[in-house]
VMD Tcl script that builds the backbone (N, CA, C; Angstrom):
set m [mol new atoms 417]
animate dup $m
set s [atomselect $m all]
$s set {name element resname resid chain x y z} {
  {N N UNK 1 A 77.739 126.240 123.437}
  {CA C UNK 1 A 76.794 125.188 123.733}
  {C C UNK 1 A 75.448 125.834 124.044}
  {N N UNK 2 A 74.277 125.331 123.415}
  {CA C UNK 2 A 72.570 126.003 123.345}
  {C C UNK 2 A 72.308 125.532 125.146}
  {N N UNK 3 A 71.717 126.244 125.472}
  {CA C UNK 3 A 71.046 125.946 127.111}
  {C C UNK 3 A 69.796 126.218 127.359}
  {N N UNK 4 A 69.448 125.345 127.838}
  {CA C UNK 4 A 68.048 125.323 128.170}
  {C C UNK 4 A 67.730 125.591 129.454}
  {N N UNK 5 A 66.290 126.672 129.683}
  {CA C UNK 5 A 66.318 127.090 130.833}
  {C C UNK 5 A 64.905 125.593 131.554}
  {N N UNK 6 A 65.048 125.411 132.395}
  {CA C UNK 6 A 64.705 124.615 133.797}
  {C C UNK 6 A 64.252 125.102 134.962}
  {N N UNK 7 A 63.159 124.759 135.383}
  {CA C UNK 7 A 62.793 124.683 136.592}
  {C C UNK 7 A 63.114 124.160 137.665}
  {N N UNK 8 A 63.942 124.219 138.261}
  {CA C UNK 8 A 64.383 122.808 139.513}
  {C C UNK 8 A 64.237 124.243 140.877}
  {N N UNK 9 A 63.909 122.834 142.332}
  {CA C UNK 9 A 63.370 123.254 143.317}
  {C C UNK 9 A 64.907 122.983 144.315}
  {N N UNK 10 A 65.720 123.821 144.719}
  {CA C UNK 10 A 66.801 123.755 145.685}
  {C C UNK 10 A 66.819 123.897 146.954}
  {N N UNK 11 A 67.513 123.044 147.604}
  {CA C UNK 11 A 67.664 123.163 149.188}
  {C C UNK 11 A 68.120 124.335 149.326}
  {N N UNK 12 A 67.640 125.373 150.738}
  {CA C UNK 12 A 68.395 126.699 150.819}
  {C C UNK 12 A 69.743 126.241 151.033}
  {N N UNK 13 A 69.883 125.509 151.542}
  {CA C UNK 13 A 71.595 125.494 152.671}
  {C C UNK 13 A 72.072 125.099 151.223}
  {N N UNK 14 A 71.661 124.512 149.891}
  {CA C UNK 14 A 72.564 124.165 149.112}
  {C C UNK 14 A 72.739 125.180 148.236}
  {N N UNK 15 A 71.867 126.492 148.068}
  {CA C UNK 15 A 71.799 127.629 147.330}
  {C C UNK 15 A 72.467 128.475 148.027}
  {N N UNK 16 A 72.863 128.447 149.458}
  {CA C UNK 16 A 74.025 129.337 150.127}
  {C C UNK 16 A 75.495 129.290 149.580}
  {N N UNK 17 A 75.243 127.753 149.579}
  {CA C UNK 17 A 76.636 126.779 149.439}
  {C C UNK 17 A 76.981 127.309 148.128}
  {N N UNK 18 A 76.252 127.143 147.075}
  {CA C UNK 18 A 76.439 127.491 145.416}
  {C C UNK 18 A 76.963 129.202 145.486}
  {N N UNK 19 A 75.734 129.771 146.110}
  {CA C UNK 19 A 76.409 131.499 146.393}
  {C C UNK 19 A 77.867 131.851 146.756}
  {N N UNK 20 A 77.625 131.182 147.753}
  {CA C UNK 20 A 79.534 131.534 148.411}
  {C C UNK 20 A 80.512 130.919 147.667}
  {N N UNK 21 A 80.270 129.916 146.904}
  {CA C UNK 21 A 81.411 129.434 145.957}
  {C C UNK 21 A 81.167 129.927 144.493}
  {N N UNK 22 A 80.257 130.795 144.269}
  {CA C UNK 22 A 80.029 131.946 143.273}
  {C C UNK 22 A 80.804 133.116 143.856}
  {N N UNK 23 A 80.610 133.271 144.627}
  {CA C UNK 23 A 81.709 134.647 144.918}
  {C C UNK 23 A 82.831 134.558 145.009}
  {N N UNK 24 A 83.630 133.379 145.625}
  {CA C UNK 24 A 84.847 133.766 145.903}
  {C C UNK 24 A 85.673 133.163 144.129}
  {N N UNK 25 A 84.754 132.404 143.536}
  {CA C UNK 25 A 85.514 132.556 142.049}
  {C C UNK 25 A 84.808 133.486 141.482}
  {N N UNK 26 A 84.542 134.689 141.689}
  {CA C UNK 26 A 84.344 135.373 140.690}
  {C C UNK 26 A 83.041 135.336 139.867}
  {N N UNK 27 A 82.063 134.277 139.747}
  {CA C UNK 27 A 81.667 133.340 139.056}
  {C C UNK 27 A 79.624 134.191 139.286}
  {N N UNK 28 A 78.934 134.164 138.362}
  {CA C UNK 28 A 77.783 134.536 138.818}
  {C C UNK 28 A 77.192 132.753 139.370}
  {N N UNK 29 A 75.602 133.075 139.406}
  {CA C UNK 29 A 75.424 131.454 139.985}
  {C C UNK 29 A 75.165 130.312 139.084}
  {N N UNK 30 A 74.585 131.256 138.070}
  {CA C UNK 30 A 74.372 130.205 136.810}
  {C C UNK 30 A 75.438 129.669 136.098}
  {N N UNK 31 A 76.952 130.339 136.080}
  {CA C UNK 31 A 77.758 129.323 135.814}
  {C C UNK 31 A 78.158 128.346 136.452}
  {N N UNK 32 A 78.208 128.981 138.002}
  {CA C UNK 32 A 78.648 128.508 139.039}
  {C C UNK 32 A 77.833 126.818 139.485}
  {N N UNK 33 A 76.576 126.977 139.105}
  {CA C UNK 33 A 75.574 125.702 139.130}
  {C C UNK 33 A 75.903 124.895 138.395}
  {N N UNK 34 A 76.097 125.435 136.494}
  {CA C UNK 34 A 76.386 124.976 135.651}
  {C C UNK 34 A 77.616 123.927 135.650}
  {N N UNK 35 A 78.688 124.564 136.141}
  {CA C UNK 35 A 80.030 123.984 136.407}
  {C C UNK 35 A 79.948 122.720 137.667}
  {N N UNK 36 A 79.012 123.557 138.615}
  {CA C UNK 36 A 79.435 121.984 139.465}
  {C C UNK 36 A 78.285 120.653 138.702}
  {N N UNK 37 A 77.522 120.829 138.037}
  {CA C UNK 37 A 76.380 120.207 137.797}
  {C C UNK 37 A 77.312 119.129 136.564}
  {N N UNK 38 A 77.845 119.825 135.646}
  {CA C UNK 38 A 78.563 119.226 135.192}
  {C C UNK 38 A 79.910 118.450 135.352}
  {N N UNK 39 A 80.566 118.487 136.653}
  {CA C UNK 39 A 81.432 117.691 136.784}
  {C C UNK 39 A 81.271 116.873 137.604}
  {N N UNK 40 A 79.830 116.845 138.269}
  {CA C UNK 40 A 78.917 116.170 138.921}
  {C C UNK 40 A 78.564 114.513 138.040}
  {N N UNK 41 A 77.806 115.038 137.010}
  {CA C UNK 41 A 77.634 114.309 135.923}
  {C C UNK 41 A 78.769 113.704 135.222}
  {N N UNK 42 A 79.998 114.372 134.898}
  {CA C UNK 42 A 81.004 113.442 134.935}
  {C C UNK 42 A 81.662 112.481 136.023}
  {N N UNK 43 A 81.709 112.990 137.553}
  {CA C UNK 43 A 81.898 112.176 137.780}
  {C C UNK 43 A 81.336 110.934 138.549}
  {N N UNK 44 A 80.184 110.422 138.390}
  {CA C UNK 44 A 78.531 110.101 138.281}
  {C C UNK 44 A 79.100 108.869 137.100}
  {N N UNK 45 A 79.387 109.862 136.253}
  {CA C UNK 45 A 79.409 108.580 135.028}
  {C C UNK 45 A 81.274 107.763 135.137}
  {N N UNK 46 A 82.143 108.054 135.751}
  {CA C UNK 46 A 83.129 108.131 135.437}
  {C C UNK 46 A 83.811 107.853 137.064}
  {N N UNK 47 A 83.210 106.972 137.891}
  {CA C UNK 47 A 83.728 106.597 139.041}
  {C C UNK 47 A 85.448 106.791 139.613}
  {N N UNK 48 A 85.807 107.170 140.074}
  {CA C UNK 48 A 87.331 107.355 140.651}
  {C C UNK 48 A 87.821 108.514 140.160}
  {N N UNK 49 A 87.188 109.616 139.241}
  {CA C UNK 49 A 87.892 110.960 138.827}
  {C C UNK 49 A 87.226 111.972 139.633}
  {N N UNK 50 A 88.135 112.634 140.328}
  {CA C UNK 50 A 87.781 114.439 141.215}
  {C C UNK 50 A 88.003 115.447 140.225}
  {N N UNK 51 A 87.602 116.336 140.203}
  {CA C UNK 51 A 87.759 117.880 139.567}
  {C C UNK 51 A 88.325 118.697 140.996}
  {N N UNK 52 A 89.944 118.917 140.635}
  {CA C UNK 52 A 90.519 119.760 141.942}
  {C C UNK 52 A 90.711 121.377 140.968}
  {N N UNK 53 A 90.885 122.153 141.901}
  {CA C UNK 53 A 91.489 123.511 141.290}
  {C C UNK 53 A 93.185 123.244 140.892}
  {N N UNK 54 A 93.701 123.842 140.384}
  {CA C UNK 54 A 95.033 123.839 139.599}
  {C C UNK 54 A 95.479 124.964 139.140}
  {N N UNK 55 A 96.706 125.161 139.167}
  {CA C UNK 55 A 97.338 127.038 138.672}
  {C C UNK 55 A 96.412 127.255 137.410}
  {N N UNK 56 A 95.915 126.494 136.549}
  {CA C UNK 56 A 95.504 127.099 135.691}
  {C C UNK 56 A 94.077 126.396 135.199}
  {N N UNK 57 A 93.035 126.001 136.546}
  {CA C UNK 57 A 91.781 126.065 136.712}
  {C C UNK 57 A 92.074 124.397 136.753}
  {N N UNK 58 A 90.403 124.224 136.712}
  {CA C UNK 58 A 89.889 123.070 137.541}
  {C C UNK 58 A 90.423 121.889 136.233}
  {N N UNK 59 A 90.801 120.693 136.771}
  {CA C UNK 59 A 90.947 119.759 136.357}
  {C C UNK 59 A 90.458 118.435 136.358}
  {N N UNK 60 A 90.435 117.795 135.813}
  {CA C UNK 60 A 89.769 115.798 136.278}
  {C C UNK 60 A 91.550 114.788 136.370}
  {N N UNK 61 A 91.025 114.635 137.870}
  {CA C UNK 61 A 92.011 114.000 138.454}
  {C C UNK 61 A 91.676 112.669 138.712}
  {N N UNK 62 A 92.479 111.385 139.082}
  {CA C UNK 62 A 92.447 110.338 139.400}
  {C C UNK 62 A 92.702 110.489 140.941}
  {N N UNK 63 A 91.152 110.024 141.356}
  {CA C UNK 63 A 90.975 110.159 142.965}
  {C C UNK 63 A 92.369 109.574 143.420}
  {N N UNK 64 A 92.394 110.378 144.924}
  {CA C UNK 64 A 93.577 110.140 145.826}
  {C C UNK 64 A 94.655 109.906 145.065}
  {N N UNK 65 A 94.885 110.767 144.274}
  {CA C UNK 65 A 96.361 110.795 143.563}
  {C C UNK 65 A 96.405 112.358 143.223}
  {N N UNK 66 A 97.640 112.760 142.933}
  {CA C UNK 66 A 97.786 114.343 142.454}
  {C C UNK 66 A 97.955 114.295 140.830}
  {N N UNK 67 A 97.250 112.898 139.847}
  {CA C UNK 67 A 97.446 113.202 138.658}
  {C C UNK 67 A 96.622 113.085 137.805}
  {N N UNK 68 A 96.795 114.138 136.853}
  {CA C UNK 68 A 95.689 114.760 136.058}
  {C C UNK 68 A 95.231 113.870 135.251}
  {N N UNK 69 A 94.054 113.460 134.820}
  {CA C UNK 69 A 93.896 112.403 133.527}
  {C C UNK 69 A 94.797 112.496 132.212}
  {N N UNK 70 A 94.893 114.118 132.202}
  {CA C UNK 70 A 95.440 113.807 130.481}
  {C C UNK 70 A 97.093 114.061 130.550}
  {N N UNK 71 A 97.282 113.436 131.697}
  {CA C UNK 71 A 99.100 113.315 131.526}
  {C C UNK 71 A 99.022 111.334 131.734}
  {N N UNK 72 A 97.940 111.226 132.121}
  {CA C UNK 72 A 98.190 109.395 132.111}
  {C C UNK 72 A 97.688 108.955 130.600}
  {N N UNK 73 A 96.536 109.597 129.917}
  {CA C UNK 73 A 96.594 109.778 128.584}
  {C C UNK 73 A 97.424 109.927 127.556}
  {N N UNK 74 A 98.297 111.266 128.113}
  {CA C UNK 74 A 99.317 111.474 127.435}
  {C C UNK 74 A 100.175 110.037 126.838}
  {N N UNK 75 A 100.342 109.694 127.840}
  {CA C UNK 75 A 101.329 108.269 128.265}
  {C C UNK 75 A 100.882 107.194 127.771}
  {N N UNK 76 A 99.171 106.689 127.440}
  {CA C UNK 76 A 98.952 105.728 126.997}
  {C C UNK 76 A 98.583 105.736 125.397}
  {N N UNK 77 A 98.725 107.809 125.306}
  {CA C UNK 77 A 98.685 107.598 123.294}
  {C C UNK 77 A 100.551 107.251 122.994}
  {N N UNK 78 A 101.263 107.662 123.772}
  {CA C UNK 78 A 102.987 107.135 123.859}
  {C C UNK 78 A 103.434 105.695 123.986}
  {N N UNK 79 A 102.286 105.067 124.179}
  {CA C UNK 79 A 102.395 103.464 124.138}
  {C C UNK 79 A 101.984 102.747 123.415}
  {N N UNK 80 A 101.167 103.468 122.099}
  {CA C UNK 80 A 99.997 102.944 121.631}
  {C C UNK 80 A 99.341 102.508 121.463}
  {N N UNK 81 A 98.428 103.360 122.663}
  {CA C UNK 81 A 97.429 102.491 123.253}
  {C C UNK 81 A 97.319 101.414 124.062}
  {N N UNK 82 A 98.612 100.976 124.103}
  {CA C UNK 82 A 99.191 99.661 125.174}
  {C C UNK 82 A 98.666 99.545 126.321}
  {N N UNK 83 A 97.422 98.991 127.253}
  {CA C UNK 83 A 97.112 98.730 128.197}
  {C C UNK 83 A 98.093 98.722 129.133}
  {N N UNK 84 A 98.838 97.656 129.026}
  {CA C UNK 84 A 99.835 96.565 129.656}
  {C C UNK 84 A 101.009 97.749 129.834}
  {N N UNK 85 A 101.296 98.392 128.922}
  {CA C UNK 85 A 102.361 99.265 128.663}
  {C C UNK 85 A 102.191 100.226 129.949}
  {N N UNK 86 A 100.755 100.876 129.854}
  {CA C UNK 86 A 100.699 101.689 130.450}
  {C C UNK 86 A 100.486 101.499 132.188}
  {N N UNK 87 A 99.989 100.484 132.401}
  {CA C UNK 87 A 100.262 99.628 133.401}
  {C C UNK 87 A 101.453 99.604 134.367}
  {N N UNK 88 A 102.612 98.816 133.153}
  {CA C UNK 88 A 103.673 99.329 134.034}
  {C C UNK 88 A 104.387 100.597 133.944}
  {N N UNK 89 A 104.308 101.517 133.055}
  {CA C UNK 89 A 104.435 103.001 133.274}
  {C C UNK 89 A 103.899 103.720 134.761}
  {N N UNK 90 A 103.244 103.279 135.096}
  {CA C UNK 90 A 102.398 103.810 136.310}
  {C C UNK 90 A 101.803 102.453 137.138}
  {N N UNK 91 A 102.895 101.724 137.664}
  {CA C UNK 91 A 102.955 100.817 138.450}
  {C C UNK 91 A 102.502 100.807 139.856}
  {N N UNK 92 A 102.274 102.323 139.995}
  {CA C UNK 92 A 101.951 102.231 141.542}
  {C C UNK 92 A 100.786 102.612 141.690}
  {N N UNK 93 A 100.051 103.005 140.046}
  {CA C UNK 93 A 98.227 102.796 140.383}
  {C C UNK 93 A 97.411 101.662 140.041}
  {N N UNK 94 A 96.576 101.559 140.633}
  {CA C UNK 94 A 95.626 100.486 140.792}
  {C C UNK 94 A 95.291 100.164 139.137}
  {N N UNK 95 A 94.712 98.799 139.060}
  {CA C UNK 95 A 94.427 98.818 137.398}
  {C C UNK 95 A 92.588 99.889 137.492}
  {N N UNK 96 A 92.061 99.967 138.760}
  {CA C UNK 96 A 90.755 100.531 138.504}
  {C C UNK 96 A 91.225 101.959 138.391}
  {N N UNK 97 A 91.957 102.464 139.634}
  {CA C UNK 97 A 92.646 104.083 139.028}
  {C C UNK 97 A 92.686 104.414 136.937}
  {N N UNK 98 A 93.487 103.183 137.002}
  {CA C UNK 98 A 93.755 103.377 135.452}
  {C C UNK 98 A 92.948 103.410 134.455}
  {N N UNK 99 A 91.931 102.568 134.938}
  {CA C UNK 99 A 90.787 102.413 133.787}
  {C C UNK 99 A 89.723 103.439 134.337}
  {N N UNK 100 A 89.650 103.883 135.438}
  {CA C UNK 100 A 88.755 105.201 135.356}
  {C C UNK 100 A 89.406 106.341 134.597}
  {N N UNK 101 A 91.031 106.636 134.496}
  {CA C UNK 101 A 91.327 107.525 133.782}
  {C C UNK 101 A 90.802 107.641 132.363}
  {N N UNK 102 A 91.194 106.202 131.770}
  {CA C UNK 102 A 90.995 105.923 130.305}
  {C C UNK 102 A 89.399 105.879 129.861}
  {N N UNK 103 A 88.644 105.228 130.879}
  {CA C UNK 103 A 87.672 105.470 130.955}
  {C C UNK 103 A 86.865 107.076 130.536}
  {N N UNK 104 A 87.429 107.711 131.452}
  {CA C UNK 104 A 87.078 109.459 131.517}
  {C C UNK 104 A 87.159 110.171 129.846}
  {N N UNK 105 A 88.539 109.274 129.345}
  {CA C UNK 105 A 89.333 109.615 128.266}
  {C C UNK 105 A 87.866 109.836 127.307}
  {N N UNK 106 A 88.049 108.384 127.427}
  {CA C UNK 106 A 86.828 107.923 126.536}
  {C C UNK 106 A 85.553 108.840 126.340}
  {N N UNK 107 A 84.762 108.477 127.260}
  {CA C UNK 107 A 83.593 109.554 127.638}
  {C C UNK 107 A 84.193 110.967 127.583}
  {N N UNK 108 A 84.824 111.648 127.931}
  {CA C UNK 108 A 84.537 113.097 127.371}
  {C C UNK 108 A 86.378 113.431 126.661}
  {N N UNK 109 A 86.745 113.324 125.674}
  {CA C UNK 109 A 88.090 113.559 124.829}
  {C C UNK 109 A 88.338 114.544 124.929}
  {N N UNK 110 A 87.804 115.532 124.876}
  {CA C UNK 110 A 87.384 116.892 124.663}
  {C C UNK 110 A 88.415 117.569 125.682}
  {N N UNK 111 A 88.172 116.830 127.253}
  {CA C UNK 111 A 88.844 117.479 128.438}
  {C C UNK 111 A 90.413 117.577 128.499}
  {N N UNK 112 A 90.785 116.124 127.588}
  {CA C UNK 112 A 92.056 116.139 127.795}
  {C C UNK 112 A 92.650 116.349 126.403}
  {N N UNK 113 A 92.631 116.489 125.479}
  {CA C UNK 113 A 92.802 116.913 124.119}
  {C C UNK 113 A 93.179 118.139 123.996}
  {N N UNK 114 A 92.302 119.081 124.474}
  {CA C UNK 114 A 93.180 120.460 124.667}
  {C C UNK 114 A 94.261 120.645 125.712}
  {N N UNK 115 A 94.271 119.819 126.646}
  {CA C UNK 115 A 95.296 120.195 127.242}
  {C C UNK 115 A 96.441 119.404 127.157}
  {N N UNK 116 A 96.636 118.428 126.120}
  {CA C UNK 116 A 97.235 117.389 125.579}
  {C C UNK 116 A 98.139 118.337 124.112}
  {N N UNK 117 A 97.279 118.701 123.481}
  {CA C UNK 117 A 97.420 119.696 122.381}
  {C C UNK 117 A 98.777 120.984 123.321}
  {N N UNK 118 A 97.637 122.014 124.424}
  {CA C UNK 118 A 98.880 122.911 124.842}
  {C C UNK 118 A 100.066 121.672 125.301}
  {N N UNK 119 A 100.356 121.002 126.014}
  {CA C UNK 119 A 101.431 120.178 126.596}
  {C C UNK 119 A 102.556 120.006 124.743}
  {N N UNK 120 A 101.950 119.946 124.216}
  {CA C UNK 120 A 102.668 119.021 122.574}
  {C C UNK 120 A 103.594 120.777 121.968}
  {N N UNK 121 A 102.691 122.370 122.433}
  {CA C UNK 121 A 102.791 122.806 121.779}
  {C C UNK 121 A 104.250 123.870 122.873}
  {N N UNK 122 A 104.995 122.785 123.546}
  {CA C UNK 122 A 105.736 124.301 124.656}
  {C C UNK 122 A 106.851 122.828 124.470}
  {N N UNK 123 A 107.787 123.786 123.610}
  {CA C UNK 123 A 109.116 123.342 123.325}
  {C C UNK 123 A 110.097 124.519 123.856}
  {N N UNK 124 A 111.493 124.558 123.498}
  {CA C UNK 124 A 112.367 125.115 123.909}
  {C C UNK 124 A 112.280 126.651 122.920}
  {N N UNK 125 A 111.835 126.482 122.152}
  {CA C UNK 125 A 111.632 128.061 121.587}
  {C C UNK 125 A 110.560 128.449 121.692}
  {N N UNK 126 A 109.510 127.972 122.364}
  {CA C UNK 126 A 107.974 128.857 122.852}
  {C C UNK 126 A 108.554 129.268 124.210}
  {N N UNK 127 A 109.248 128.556 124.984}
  {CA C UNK 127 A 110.069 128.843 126.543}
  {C C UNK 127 A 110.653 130.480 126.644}
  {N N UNK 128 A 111.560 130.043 125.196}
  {CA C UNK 128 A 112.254 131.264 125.215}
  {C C UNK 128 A 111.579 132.559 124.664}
  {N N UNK 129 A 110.655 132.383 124.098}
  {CA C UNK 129 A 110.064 133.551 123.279}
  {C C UNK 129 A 108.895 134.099 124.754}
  {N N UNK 130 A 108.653 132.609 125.325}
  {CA C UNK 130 A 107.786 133.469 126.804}
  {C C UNK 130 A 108.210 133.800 127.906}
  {N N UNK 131 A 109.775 133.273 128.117}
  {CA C UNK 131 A 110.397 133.954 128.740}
  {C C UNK 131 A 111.762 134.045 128.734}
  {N N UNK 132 A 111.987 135.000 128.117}
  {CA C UNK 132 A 113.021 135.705 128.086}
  {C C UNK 132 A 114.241 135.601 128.553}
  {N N UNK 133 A 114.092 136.333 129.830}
  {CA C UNK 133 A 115.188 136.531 130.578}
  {C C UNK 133 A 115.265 135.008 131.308}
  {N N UNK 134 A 115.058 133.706 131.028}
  {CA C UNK 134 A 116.054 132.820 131.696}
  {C C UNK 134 A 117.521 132.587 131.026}
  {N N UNK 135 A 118.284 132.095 131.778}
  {CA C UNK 135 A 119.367 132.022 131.047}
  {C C UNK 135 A 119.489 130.738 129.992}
  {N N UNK 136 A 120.153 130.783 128.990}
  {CA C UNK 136 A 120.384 130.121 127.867}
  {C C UNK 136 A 120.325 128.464 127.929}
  {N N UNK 137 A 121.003 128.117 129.049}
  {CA C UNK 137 A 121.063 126.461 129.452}
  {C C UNK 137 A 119.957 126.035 130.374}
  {N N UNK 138 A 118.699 126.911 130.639}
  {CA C UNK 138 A 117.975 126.411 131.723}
  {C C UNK 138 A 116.139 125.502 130.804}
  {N N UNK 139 A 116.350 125.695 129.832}
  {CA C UNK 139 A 115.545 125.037 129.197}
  {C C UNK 139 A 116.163 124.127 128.188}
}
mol reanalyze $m
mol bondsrecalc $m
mol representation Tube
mol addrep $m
C-alpha cells in the first residue's frame, strides 16, 4: 500500500503512549501509529467491533464478546447469507452485535477472507503433516 507522508501536531502524553506500545511489540512508531490509526478508522466506521490481541495477532472482534468477526462470517456464508439463519445460529447476540459484524464484513472483506481462507485450508492431513507426533485418533 503507497503512503503518504503528513504533517500532524501530537499530544506529548499521546506520543509517550504510542512509544511504549511501540516497544513492547517490537514495532517502530510509524507502524505502530499506522496500526492504531487504522483500526481507529475502522472502528469509527464500524460501531460495536474492538481489535483485541490473539495467539496469532490482532483481530476485529464483536464488542463484549470473545468472537472474532470472521468466524460469525464464516457462519453466515454457511447459511447463505441467511440473516434470520444466522440469527438463530448465534442466539445469544444482539441483532446490533450481528449487524456490526456483517457490517465490518462488508466494509473491509479483506480482514476476514484471509483468515476465512486459512480456517477452509487445516483439515486432517495438514494436522498431521504439522504435527506429527499426535496420535492417530486425535484429529
Amino acid at each position: 500500500m503507497a503512503s503518504v507522508q503528513k504533517s500532524i501536531r501530537l499530544q506529548e502524553d499521546i506520543v509517550k503512549e504510542i512509544e511504549q506500545l511501540a516497544r513492547e511489540r517490537g514495532r517502530d512508531f510509524t507502524a505502530m501509529t499506522n496500526e492504531l490509526l487504522q483500526e481507529a478508522v475502522k472502528m469509527k466506521r464500524c460501531p460495536g467491533i474492538v481489535f483485541t490481541d490473539g495467539t496469532s495477532g490482532r483481530r476485529a472482534r464483536i464488542a463484549g464478546t470473545g468472537i472474532e468477526v470472521w468466524e460469525v462470517i464464516g457462519a453466515y456464508k454457511s447459511v447463505g447469507n441467511d440473516y434470520d439463519r444466522l440469527r438463530k445460529a448465534y442466539n445469544w447476540l444482539t441483532d446490533q452485535q450481528l449487524r456490526a459484524a456483517v457490517g465490518f464484513y462488508q466494509a473491509y472483506p479483506e480482514d476476514a477472507e484471509s483468515l476465512l481462507e486459512r480456517n477452509d485450508a487445516v483439515n486432517a492431513e495438514s494436522v498431521r503433516k504439522r504435527h506429527p507426533f499426535l496420535p492417530g485418533g486425535v484429529y
